[in-house]
VMD Tcl script that builds the backbone (N, CA, C; Angstrom):
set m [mol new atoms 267]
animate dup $m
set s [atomselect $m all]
$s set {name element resname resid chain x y z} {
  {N N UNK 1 A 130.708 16.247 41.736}
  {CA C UNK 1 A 130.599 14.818 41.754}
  {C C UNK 1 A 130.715 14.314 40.320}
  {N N UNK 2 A 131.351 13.435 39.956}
  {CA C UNK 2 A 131.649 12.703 38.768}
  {C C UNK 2 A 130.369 11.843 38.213}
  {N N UNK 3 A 130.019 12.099 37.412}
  {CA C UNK 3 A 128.570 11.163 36.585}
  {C C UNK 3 A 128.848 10.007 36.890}
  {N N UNK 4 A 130.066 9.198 36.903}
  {CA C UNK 4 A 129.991 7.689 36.850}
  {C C UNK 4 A 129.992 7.297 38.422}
  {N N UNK 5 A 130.320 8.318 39.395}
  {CA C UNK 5 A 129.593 7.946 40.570}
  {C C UNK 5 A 128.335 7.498 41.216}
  {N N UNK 6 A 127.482 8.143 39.857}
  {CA C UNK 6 A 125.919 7.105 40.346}
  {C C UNK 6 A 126.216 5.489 40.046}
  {N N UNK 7 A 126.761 4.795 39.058}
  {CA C UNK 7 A 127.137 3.811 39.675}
  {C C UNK 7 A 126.995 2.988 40.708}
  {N N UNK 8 A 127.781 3.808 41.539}
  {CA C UNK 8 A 128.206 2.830 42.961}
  {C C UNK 8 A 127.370 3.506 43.852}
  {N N UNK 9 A 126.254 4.519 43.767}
  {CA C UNK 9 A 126.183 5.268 44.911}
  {C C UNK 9 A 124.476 4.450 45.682}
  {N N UNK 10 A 123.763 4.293 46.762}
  {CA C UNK 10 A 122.854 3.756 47.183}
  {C C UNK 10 A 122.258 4.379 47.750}
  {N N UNK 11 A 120.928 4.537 48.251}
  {CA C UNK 11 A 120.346 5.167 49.078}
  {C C UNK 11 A 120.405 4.795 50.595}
  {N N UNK 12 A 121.276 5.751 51.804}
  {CA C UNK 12 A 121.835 5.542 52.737}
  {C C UNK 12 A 120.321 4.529 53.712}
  {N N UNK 13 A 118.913 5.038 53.440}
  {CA C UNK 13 A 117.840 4.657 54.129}
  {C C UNK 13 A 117.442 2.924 53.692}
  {N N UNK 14 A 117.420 3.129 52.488}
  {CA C UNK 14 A 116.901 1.488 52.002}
  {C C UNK 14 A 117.561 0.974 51.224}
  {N N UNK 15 A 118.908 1.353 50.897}
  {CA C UNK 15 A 119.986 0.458 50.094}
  {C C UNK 15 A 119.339 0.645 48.818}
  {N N UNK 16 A 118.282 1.387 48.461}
  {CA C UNK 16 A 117.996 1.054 46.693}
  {C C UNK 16 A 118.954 1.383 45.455}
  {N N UNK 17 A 119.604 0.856 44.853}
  {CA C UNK 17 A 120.210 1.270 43.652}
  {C C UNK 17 A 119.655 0.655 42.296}
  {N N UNK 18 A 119.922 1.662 41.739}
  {CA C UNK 18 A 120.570 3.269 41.094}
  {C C UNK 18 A 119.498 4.286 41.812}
  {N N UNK 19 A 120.250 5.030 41.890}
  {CA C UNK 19 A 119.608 6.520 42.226}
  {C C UNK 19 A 119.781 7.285 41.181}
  {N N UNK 20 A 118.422 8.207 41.020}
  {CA C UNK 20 A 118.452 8.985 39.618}
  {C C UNK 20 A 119.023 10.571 39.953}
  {N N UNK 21 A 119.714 10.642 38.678}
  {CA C UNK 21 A 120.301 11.833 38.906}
  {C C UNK 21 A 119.511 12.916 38.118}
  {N N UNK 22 A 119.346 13.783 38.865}
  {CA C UNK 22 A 118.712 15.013 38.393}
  {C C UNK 22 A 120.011 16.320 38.300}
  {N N UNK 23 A 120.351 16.712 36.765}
  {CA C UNK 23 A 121.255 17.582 36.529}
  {C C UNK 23 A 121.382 18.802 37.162}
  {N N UNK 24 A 121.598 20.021 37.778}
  {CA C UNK 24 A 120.905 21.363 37.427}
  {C C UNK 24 A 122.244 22.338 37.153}
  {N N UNK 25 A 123.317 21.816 37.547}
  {CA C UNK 25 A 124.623 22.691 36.858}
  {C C UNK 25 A 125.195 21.240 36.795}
  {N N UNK 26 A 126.117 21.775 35.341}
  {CA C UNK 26 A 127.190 20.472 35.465}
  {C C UNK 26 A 128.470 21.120 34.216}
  {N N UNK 27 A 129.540 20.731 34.059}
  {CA C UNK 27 A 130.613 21.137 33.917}
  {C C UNK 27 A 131.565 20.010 33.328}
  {N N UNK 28 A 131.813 19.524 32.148}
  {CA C UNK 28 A 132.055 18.363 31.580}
  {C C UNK 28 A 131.620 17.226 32.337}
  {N N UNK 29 A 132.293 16.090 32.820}
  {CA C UNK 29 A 132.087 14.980 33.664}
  {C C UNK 29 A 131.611 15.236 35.113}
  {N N UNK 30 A 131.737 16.292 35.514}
  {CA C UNK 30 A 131.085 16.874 36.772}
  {C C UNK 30 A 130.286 17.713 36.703}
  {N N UNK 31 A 129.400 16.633 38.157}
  {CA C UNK 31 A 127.995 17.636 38.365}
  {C C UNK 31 A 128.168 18.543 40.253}
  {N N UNK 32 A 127.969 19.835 39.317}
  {CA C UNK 32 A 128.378 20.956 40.183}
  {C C UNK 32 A 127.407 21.162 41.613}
  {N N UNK 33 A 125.762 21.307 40.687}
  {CA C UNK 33 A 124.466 21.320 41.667}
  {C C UNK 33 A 123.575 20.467 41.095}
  {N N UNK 34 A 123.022 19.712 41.908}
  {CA C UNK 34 A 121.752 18.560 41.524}
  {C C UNK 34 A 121.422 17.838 42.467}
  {N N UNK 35 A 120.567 16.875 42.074}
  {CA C UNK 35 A 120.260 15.721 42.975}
  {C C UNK 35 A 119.891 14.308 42.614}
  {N N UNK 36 A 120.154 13.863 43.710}
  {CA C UNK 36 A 120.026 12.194 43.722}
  {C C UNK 36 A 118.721 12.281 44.479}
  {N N UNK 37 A 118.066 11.218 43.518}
  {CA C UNK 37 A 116.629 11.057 44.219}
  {C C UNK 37 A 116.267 9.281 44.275}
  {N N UNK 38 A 116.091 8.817 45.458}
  {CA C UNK 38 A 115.654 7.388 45.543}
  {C C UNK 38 A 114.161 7.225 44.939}
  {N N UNK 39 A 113.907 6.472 44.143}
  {CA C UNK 39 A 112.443 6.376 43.919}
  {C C UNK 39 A 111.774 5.732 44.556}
  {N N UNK 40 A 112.516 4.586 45.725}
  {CA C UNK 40 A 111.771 3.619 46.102}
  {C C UNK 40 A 111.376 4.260 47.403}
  {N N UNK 41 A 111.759 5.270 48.089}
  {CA C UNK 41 A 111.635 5.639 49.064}
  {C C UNK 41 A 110.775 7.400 49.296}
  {N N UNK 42 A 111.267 7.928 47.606}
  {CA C UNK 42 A 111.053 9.544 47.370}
  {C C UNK 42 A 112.078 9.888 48.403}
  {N N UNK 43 A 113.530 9.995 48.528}
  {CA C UNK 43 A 113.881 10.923 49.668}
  {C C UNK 43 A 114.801 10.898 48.372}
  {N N UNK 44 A 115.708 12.042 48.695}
  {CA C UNK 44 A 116.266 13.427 47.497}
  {C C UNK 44 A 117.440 13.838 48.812}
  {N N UNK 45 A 118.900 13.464 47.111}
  {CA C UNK 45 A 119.846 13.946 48.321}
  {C C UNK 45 A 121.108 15.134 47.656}
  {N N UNK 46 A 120.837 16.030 48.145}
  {CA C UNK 46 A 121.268 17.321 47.334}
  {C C UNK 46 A 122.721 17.381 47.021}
  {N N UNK 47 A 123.196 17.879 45.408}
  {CA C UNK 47 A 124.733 18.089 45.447}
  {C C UNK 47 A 124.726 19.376 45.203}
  {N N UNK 48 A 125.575 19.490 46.630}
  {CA C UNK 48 A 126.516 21.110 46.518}
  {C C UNK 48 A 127.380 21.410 46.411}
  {N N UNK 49 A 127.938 22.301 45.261}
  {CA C UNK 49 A 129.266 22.384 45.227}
  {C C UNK 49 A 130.430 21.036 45.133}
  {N N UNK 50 A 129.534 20.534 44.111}
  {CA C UNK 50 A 129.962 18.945 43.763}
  {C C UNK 50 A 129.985 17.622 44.741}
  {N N UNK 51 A 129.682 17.870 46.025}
  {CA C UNK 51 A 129.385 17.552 46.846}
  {C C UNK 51 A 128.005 16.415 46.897}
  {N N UNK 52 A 127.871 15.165 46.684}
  {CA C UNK 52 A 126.715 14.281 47.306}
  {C C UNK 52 A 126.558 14.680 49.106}
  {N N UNK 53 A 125.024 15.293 49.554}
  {CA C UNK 53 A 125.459 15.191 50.676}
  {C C UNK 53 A 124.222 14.047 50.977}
  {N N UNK 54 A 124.656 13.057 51.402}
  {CA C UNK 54 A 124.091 11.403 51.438}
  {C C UNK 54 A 123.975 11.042 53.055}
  {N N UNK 55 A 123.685 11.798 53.571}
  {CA C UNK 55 A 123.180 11.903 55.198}
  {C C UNK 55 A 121.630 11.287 55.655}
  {N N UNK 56 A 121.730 10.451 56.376}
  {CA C UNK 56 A 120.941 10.057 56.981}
  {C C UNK 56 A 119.412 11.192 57.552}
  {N N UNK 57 A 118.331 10.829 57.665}
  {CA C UNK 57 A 117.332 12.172 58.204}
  {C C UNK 57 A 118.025 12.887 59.818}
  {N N UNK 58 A 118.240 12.325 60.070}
  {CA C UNK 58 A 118.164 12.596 61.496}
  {C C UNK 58 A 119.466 13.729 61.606}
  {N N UNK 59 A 120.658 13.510 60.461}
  {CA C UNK 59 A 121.939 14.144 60.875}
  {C C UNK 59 A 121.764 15.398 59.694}
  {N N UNK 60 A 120.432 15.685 58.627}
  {CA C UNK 60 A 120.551 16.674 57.593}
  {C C UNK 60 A 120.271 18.227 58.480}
  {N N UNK 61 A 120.458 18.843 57.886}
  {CA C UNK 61 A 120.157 20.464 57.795}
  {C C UNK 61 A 118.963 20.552 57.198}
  {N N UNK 62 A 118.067 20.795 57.991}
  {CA C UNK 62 A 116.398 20.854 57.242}
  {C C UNK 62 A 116.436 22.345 56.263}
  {N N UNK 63 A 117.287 23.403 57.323}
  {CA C UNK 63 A 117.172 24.766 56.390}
  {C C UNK 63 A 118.061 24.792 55.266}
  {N N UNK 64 A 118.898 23.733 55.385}
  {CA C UNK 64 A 120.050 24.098 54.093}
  {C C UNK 64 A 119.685 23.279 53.021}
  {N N UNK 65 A 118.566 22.327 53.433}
  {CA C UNK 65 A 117.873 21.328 52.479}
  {C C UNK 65 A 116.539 22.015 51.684}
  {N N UNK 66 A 115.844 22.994 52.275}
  {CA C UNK 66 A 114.835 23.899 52.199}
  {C C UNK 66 A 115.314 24.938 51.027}
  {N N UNK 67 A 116.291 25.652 51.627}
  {CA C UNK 67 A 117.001 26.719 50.945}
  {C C UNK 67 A 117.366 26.203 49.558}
  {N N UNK 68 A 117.860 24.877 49.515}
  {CA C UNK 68 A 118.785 24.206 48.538}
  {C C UNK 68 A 117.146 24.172 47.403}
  {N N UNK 69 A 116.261 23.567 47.376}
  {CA C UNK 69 A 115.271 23.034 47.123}
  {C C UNK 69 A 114.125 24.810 46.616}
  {N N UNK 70 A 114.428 26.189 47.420}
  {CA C UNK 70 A 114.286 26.821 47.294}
  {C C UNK 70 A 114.826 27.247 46.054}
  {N N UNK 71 A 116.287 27.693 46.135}
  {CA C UNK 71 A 116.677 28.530 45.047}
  {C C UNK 71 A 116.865 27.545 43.740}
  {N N UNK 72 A 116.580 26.274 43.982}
  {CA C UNK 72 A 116.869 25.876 42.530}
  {C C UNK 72 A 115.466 25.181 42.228}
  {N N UNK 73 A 114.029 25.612 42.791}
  {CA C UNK 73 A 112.762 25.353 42.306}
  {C C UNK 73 A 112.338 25.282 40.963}
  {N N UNK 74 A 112.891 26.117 40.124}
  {CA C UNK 74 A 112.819 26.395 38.734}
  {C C UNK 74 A 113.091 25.099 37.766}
  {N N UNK 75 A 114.296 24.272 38.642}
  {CA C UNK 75 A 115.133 23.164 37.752}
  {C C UNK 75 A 114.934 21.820 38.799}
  {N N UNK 76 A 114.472 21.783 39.839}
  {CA C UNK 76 A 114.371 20.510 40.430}
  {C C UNK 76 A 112.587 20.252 40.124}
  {N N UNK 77 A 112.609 18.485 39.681}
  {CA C UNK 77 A 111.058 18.255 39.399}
  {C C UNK 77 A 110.319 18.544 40.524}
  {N N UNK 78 A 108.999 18.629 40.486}
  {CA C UNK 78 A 107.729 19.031 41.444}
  {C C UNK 78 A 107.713 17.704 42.374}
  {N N UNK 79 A 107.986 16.532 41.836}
  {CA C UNK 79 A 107.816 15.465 42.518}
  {C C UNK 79 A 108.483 15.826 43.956}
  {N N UNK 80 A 109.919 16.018 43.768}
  {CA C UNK 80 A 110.809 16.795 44.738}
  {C C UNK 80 A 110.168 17.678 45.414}
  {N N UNK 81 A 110.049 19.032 44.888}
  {CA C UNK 81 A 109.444 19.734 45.869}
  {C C UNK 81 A 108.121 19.875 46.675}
  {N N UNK 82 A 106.911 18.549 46.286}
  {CA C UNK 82 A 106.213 18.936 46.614}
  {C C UNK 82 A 105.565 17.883 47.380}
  {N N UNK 83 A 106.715 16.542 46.990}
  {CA C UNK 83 A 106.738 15.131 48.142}
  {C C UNK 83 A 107.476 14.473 48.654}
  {N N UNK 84 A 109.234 15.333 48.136}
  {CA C UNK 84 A 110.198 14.569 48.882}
  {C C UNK 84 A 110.563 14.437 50.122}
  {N N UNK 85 A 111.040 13.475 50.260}
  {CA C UNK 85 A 111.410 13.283 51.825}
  {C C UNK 85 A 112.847 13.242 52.345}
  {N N UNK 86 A 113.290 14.110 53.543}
  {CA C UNK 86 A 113.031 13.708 54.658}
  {C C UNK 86 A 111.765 15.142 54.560}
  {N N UNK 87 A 111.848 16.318 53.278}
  {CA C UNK 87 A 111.204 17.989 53.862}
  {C C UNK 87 A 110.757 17.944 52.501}
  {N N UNK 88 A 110.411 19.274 52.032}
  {CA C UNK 88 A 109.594 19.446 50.670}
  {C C UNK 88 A 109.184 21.134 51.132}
  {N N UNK 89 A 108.984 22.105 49.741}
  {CA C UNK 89 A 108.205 22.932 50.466}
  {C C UNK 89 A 107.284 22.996 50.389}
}
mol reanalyze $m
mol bondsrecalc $m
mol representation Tube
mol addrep $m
């Protein structure tokens, strides 16, 4: 995903913009793995493989959101893992 895509991007639940970007790989102007996190809401929306995936609760992958949130514990804040929403571990 391209940095200047936070920009334009909103939170699919409550329309809040800007969404903060949290780095954890990135590669000149693109961010490889990270996340977008709404503050007004705490829900956290994971990039994979450059990928925003900006899905509604109801249509996410709880295990691929888990897993995601798993292996990159080290580099995503605690806020995330330990109150985001729609899961947390």
């Amino acid at each position: 995903m391209k940095r200047l895509m936070v920009d334009i991007l909103a939170c699919p639940i409550d329309k809040h913009h800007p969404l903060e970007l949290i780095e954890i790989e990135s590669s000149g102007e693109e961010v490889i793995e990270g996340v977008l996190l709404c503050v007004q809401c705490d829900r956290y929306y994971p990039i994979m493989d450059e990928i925003p995936v900006m899905l509604p609760d109801e249509l996410r992958n709880k295990q691929r959101d888990i897993d995601f949130l798993q292996r990159w514990q080290d580099k995503v804040p605690e806020k995330i893992l330990r109150h985001g929403n729609p899961w947390h571990l």
